[in-house]
N, C-alpha and C positions, 0 to 999 in steps of 0.2 A: 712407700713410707716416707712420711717428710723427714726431713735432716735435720740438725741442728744450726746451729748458728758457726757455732764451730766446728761443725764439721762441714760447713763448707768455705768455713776462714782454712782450713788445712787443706779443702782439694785446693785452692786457691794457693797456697803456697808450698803444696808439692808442685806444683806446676810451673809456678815460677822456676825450682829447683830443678826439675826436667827439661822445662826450654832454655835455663841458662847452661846445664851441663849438656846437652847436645847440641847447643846454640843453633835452636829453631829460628827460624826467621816466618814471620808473617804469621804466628801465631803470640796469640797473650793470655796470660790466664785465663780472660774472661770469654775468649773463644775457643779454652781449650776442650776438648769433649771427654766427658771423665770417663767415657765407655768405650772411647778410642782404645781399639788392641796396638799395645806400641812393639810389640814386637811383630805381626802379619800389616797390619795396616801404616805403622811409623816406619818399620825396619830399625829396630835398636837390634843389637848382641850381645852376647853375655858379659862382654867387658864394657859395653854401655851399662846395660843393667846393673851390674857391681859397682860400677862408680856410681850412678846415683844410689843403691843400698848403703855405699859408704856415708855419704852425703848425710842421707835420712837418718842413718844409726847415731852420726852425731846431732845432725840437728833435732832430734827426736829422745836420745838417751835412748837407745833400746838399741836389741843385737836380732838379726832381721840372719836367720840361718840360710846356709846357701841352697840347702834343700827347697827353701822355700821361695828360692827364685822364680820358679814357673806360674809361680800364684798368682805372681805380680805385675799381672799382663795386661790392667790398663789403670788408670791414674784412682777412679774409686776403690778399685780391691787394693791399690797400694794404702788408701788412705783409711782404708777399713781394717787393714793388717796392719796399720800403725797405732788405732784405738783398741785396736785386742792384746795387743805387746803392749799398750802402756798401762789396759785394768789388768792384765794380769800382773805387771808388776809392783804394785802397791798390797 
């Protein structure tokens, strides 16, 4: 299914937000792979994972429950649980 415009101006800048708080190297947005499993294939942890949830929840306005940390296993489903938190909250 094609994407929007903005939804891929956000995988683009949840990424930047992921490789600046893990501080990837030799990765950039634009080669990040949004179906990258970052927890088997990156090796992030839960205290990775939480800081960047913190990150998003502010740069996003939304509250991203801890429950639903396992969701958010590569950079699309994070970005796709960021448009479902923001139509449901209007």
């Amino acid at each position: 299914m094609p994407q929007s415009k903005d939804f891929k101006g956000m995988i683009q800048h949840v990424a930047e937000i992921i490789i600046d708080e893990l501080k990837l190297e030799d990765v950039t947005p634009d080669t990040f792979d949004p179906d990258l499993d970052l927890v088997d294939e990156l090796g992030i942890d839960s205290m990775d994972l939480a800081t960047i949830a913190l990150v998003l929840q502010d740069e996003y306005k939304i509250v991203i429950d801890e429950d639903d940390y396992p969701k958010l296993k590569t950079l699309r489903l994070i970005c796709e649980y960021i448009e479902e938190k923001q139509a449901t909250k209007h």
